[in-house]
N, C-alpha and C positions, 0 to 999 in steps of 0.2 A: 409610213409608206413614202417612198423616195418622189413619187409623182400621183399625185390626187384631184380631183376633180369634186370640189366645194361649193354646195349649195347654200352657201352664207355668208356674211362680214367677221366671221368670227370662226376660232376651233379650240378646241380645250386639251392642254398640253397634260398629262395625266402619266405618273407611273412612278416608280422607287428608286433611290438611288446606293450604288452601294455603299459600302466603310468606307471605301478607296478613294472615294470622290470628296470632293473641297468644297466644290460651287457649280453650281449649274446656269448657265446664261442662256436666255431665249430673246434672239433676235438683239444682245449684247446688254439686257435689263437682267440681275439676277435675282434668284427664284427662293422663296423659303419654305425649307423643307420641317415636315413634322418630327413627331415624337417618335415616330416610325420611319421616319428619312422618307416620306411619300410627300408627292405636290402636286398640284392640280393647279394650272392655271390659264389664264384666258388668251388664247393670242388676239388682237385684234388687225384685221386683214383688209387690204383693199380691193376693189374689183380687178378680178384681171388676173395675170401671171405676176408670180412673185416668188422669194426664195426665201424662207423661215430657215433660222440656223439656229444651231442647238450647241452650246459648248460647253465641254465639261473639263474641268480643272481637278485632277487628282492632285491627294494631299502631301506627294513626292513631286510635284510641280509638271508633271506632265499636262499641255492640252490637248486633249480629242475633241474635232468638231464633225457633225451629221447637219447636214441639210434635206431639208422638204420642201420639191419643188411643187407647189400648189396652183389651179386655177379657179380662182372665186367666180364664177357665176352668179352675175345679178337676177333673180327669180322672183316672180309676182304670185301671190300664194290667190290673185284672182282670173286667174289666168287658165285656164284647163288644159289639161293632157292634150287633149284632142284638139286643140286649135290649131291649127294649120301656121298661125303667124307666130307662134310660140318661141319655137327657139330662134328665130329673125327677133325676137324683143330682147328675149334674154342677151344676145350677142350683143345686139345695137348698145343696150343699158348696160352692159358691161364692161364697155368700150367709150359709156361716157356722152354717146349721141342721143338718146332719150332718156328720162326720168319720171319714174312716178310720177304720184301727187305725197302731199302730204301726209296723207296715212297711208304713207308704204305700198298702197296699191297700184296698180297700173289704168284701171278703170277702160278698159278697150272700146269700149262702145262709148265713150261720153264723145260728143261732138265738139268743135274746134273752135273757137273765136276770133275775131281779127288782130286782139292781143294774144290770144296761146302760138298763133300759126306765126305772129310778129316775131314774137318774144324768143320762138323755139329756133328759128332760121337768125334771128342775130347773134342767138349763143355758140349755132355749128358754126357762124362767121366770124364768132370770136370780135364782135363788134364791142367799143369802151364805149359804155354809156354816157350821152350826152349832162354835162352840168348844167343847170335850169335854172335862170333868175324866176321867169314868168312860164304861166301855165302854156305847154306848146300847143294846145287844140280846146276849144272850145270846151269840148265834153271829157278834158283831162287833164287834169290838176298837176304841178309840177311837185306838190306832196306822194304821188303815185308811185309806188314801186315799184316798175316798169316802162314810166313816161320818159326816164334820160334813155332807156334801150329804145324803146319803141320811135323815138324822136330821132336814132341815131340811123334809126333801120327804114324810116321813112327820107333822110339825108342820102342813106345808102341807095336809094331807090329799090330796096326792098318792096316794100308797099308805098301807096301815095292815099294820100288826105285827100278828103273830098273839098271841093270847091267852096262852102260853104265854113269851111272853119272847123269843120268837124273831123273827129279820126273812128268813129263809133268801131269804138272795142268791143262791145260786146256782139257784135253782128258777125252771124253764122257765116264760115267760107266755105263754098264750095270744095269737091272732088275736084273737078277741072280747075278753080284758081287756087287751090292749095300748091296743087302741079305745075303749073305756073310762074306761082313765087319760088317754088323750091328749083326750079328751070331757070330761071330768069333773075336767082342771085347768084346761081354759080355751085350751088349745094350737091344737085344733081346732074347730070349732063343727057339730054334726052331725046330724041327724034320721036318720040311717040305723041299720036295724038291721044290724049284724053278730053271726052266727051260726058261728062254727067255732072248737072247742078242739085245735088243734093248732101247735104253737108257733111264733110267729112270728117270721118273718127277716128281716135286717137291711133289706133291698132293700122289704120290707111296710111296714117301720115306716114309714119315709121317704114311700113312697107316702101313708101316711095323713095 
C-alpha cells in the first residue's frame, strides 16, 4: 500500500520475486531470497511519517523502485478504546513528547513526582544535564540518574529546592503546580486558571 497507517515499530516485507529479478533492496539493505525466490523480512520503523523504499534490480540491469509512504503510531496496549485521552497520547508519544515506562506501557493513572514532572519538562526543553562533582541536594546523590537533569532544570528555574537542602523527589505534585511549571518554563503558553491540589496523573500531564 502506497500510504498506511501502522500500529507498530515494525512491518514484515513478505512476497516472491520473479526470474527477472537480480536483487531486491529494502530501504538500500538487500534481502535473501529462498529456494522459491520467496523473502520475508522485518523492516524496522520509527515513529512517525517515513518513506520505506523497495528496489529491484533485474538481471538485464534495469532498476525499478516503489515506495511506502507509512505512519507509525506510537500505541499503549494499556490504554482503552474508550478513553477519551487516547489518541492525545498516541500523537504526543509519537511525536516524541511523552513516553512510557519501561515496560512498554503507558500506566495513565500512576501519579507524578517532583522528579517525573522535573525530569519530563527538562527533556521537552531539551535541557544538557548538568555534570556533578558533589551530590547537588541533600536527599540526591550525584550517582542518580537524573540528578545532572534535574540540577539543570532547578538552574533553569524550572522547579526550586527547598530551603533546607532538600529537592524531595519523590513528593506528589499537584494538578494546579504541575500547570504551573509546564506554564512557567515556556512548554505551554496559558491564560487559564487551574485550581485543584490533588495529584496529577500521567494521562493529565500530557493533556496539558
Amino acid at each position: 500500500s502506497d500510504q498506511s497507517i501502522v500500529y507498530n515499530d515494525s512491518l514484515m516485507a513478505v512476497g516472491y520475486s520473479s526470474e527477472y529479478v537480480h536483487q531486491i533492496l529494502i530501504n538500500g539493505q538487500p534481502i535473501t531470497l529462498d529456494k522459491q525466490n520467496g523473502f520475508s523480512k522485518s523492516v524496522q520503523l520509527d515513529y512517525g511519517k517515513q518513506l520505506v523504499t523497495f528496489d529491484i534490480v533485474t538481471k538485464n540491469g534495469k532498476k525499478l523502485t516503489y515506495y511506502a509512504r507509512l505512519l507509525s503510531i506510537r500505541r499503549f496496549s494499556d490504554i482503552p478504546k474508550s478513553a477519551s485521552y487516547r489518541r492525545d497520547v498516541e500523537f504526543l508519544a509519537t511525536l516524541g513528547f511523552i513516553t512510557g515506562k519501561e515496560d512498554g506501557l503507558f500506566h495513565a493513572d500512576d501519579t507524578m513526582s517532583r522528579r517525573d514532572v522535573t525530569v519530563q519538562i527538562a527533556k521537552l526543553q531539551k535541557l544538557t544535564p548538568k555534570i556533578l562533582v558533589s551530590d547537588p541536594f541533600l536527599d540526591l546523590n550525584a550517582t542518580d540518574d537524573d540528578a545532572g537533569l534535574i540540577s539543570a532544570a532547578v538552574d533553569a528555574g524550572i522547579v526550586v529546592a527547598f530551603s533546607d537542602g532538600t529537592f524531595r523527589p519523590d513528593e506528589l505534585v499537584s494538578v494546579e503546580d504541575a500547570f504551573k511549571m509546564l506554564n512557567n518554563s515556556g512548554v505551554i503558553d496559558s491564560d487559564e486558571l487551574v485550581v485543584n491540589d490533588s495529584p496529577i496523573k500521567r494521562f493529565e500531564f500530557a493533556m496539558f
